[in-house]
N, C-alpha and C positions, 0 to 999 in steps of 0.2 A: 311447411306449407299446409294448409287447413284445407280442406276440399270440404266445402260448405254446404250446406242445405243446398237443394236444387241440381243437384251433381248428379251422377248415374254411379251408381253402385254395382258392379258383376259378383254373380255369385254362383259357382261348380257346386253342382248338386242342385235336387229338387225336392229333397224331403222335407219331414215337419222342421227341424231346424233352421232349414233356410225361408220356412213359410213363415215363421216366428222372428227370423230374421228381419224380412222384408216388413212384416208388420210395422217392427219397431223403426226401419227404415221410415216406408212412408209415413208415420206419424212426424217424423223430422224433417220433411216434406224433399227427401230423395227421392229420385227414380232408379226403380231396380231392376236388372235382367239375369236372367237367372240360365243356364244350359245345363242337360240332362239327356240321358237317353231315350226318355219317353216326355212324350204331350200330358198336357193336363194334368202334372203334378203339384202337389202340396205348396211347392213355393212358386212354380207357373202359375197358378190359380189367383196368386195376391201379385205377382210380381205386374212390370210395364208389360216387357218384352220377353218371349218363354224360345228359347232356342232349342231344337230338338237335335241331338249330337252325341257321340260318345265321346268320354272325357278322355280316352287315348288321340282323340282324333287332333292332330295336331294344327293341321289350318285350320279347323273349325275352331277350338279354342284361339288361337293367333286372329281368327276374325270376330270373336268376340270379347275380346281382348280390347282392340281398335277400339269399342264404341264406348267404351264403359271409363271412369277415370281410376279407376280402384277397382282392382280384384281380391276377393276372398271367397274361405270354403266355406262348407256344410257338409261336405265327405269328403274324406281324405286320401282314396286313394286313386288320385289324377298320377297318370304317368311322370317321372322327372325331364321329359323330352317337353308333353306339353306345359309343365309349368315352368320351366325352360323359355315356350317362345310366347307364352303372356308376362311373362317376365322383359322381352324383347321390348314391349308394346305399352305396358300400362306397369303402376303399382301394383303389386301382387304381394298381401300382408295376410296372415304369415309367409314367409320366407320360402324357398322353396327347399333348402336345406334344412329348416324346420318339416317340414311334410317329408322329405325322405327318409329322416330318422323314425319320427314317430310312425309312420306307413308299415313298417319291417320292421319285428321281435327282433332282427340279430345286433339288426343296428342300434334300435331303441335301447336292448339291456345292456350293449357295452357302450354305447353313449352314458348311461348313467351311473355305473359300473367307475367310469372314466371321472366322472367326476367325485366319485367317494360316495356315493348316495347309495345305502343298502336296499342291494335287489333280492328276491331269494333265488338262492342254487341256481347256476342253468350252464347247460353248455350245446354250441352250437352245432346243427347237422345238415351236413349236405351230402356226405356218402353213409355207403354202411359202414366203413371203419371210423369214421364221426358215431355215428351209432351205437358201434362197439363201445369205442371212448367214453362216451359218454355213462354207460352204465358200468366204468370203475367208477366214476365223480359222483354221479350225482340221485343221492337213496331215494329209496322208494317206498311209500308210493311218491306217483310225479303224475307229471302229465308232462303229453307232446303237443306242439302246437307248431302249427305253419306260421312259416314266418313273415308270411301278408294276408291278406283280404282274409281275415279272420276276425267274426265281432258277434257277439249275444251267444256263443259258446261254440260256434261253427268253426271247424277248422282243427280243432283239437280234442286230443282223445285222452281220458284218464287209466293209467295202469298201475297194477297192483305189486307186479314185481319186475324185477330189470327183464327175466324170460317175455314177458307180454309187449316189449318196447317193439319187437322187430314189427309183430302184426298189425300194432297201432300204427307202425309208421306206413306198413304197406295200406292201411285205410286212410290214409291222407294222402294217398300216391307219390308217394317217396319224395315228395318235397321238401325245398329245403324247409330245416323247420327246428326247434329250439324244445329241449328236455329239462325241465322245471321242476324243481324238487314241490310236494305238495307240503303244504303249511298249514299247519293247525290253527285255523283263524277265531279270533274271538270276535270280529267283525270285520267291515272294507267301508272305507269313507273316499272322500274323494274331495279335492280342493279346485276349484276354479278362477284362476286369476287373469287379471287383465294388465298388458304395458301396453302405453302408448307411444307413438314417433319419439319424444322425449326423452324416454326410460322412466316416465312416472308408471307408480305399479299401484293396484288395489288386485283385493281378493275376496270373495263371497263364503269359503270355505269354513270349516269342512262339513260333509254332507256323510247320513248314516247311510247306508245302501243294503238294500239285503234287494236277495235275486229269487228268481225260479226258474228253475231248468235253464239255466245259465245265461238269464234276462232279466235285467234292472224291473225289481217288482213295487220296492213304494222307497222314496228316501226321504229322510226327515232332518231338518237342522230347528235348531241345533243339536249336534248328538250328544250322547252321554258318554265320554272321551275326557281322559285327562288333558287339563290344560301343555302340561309339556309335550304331551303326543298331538295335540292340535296345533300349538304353534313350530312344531319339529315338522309336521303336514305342511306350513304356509310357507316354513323358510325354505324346504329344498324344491317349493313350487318357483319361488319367486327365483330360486338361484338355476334351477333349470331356463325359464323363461330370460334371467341373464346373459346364461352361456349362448343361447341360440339368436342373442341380438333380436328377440320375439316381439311380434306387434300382432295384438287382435288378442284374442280367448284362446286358454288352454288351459285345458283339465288335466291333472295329474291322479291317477286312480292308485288308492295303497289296500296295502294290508294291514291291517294290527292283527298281530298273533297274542297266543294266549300269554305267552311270556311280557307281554306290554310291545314287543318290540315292533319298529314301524318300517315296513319293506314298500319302496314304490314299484308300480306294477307296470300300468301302461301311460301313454301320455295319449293325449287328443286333440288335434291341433285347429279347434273349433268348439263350439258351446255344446252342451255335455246332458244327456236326460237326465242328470241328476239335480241339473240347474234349471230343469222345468220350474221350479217352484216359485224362481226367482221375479217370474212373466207378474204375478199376485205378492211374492212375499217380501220383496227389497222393494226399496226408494227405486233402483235402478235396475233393471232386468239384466241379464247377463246379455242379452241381445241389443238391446239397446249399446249396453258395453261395448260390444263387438265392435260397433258400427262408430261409435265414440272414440276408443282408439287406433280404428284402420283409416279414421278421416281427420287424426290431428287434431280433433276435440279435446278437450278438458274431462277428464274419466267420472263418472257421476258418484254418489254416495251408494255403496252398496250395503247399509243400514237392513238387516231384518225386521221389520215393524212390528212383527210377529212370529212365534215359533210356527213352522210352516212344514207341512208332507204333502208329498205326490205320490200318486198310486198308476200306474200304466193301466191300460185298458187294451188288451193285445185282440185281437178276431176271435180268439176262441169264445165272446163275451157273445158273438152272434152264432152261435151253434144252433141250437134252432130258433132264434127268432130277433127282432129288432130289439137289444137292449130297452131298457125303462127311463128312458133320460129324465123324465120326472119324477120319478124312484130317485133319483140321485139329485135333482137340484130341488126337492122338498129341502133338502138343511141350507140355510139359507148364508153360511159360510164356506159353502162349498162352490166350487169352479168347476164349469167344464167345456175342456179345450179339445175341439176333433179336429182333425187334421186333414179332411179333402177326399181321403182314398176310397176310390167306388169299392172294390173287394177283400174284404174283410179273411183273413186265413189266419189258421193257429198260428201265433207265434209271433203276427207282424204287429207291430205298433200302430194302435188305429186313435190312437189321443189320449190323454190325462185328464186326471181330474187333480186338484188342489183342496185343500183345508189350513184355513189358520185359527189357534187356539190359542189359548191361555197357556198350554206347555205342550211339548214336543209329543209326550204320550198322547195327550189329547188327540192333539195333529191326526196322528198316523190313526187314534181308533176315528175317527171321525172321519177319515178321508176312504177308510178300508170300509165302514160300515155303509158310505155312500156308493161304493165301487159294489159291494154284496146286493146291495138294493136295484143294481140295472139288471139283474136275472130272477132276483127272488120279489121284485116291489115292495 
């Protein structure tokens, strides 16, 4: 069944994602409502209808559920209760058995573990003799990390020998939480693919990614990755998205280590900062995508037209003063995307910019040099 233009689209969460969402929504001439904890966010700003609620809140999602004919995210971590009873009520694509794995490290690395897809090292903890355990398995250095609501480096702590795991875990307040062998990375890419109701599959991947202080800082495609290690990226994207019966967008985030070899990391069960670029640089945006296969559409061309980089533009950009937005749109292949948010803080994602080039290097100097230019003119 197609849910056509003119339909109501629901969407959990209120960030840039789901603002970029609705975008490409309304351009298809849906109507979108969106529920969040707070007013006047990023995708309440563009949406119909802005429901103000928390996503644990169970009748509140079960009544917004009721108005909408399709449910999808833009953050993933809604309770299994409530997507549970929008599940009762409407289509809810992805799955919600999809959202519970990818939501939880424990679940996410033995989900993929399960299917033979190389993870690096880890093992699971929930007491201190999990703890213990853990530092016969798995060498050091590592990191620990909680095994939910953890994202842009929050939630987990890096140690230097298995003696430092106990302190780290007590700085995450002993929750449950996963010890990860660390990996000598020669980069981390990332593949974004799309199923639809069908089992038709495309994919946008893979995307170069480099961070700062453990925050997606500019990523560029196409990367400079061997073909075997890119198409090794798309197939256990696409056989992940198999095994979970998956409808709508999901990012698969890896490692390539110095040895070549290619570890998957996290999944994300929604469109991905790395797929910013996609808004300017495909035929088809990955949001558009979204919306394409949660409504039984036809999935569109997701064609590069051009090598393409995004650069993040986090609050620390207004430290003392209003960035130079015309410092940055002087190059006249540059993009810039803000996202709604009154207050600006270190750290938080306040919009992108884009560039497309002639080659991928270009891309990223020409997207970094635009992004330099809103503090320096």
């Amino acid at each position: 069944m197609i849910i056509a233009p003119g339909s109501t689209v629901g969407v959990l969460g209120g960030g840039q994602l789901g603002r970029m969402f609705a975008m490409a929504a309304r351009r298809l001439g849906y109507r979108v409502h969106t529920l969040a904890p707070d007013d006047d966010t990023p995708t309440g700003q563009v949406a119909d209808v802005e429901v103000v609620a928390s996503y644990d809140d169970v009748e509140a999602v079960r009544a917004f559920a009721e108005k909408v004919d399709v449910v999808t995210f833009e953050f993933e971590n809604v309770s299994a209760a409530a997507a549970a009873a929008a599940e009762e009520v409407a289509l809810v694509r992805p799955n919600g058995k999809s959202l519970a794995i990818a939501q939880h490290r424990i679940r996410e690395k033995t989900f993929l573990a399960a299917l033979g897809i190389p993870v690096a090292p880890f093992a699971p903890v929930w007491t201190a003799d999990d703890l213990a355990a853990a530092t016969d398995t798995i060498p050091c250095p590592a990191v620990i990390k909680t095994a939910s609501f953890g994202y842009d480096g929050k939630g987990q702590v890096a140690v230097a020998t298995a003696d430092d795991l106990p302190a780290a875990w007590d700085a995450l307040n002993q929750r449950e939480a996963i010890v990860e062998a660390f990996i000598d990375l020669e980069c981390e890419i990332s593949v974004i693919g799309a199923r639809g109701v069908n089992g038709d599959w495309s994919h946008f991947g893979p995307f170069d990614n480099t961070h700062a202080h453990h925050i997606l800082d500019v990523s560029v495609a196409p990367p400079a990755i061997a073909e075997t290690t890119a198409a090794q990226a798309v197939d256990i994207t696409r056989a992940v998205m198999e095994a979970l019966d998956y409808v709508g967008i999901l990012c698969v985030e890896f490692f390539v280590s110095r040895d070549g070899s290619l570890l998957a990391n996290e999944l994300a069960p929604r469109p991905h900062n790395s797929g910013h670029l996609t808004f300017d640089a495909c035929r088809t945006s990955q949001f558009e995508q979204q919306l394409r296969a949660i409504c039984g559409l036809p999935l569109g061309s997701t064609e590069l037209l051009q090598p393409a980089a995004m650069a993040n533009l986090l609050g620390d950009l207004w430290d003392r003063r209003e960035p130079d937005w015309a410092a940055a749109l002087k190059y006249p292949d540059v993009k810039l995307h803000l996202y709604g948010k009154a207050s600006p803080r270190p750290g938080r994602k306040m919009g992108h910019l884009t560039a497309l080039a002639a080659t991928p290097a270009d891309a990223r100097a020409r997207v970094v040099t635009a992004r330099a230019a809103l503090t320096h003119g």
